[in-house]
C-alpha positions as CSV (number, residue, x, y, z in Angstrom):
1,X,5.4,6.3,-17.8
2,X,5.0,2.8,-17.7
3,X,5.2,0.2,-21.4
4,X,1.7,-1.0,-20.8
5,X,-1.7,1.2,-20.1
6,X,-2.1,0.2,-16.4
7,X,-2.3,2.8,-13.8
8,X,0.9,2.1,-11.9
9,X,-0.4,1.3,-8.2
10,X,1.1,4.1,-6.4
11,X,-0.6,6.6,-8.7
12,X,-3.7,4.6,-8.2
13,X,-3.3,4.8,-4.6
14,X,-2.8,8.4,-4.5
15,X,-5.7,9.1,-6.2
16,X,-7.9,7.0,-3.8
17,X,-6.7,7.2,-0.8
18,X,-5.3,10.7,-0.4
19,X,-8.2,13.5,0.5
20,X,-8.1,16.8,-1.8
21,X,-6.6,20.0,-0.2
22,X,-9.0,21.1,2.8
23,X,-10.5,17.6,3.3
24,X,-9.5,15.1,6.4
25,X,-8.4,11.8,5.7
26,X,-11.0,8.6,6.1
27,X,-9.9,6.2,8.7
28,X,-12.3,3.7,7.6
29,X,-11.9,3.9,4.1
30,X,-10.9,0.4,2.5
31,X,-7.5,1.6,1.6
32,X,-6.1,1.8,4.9
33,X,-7.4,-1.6,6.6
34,X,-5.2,-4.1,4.5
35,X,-5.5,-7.3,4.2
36,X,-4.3,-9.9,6.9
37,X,-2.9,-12.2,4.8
38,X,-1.2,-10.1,2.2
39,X,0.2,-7.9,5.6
40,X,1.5,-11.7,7.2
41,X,3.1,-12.5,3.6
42,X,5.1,-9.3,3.2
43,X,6.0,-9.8,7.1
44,X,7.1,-13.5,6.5
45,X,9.2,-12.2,3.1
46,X,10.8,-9.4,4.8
47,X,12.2,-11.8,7.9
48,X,13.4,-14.3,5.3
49,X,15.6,-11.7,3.5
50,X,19.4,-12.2,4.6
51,X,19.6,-8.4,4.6
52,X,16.3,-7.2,6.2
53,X,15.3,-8.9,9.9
54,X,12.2,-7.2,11.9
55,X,12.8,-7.5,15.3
């Protein structure tokens, strides 16, 4: 358990975006089309590391 109240993300995530037992995932459901920019930053981050390249 996290020191504050907040939901930590991935718990939030599972909740949302996950589909009970017996139900199909969403494809459209807003969860699973990220955002451009936020995809481009972690991108950018990830080729800057001195440990991690994407080739």
């Amino acid at each position: 358990p996290s020191p504050s109240s907040e939901t930590p993300f991935f718990e939030t995530w599972l909740q949302t975006c996950m589909p009970e037992e017996g139900k199909t995932l969403n494809p459209d459901h807003p969860c699973f089309r990220p955002e451009s920019g936020k995809v481009e930053s972690l991108v950018a981050l990830l080729n800057s590391s001195s440990e991690m390249k994407l080739v």
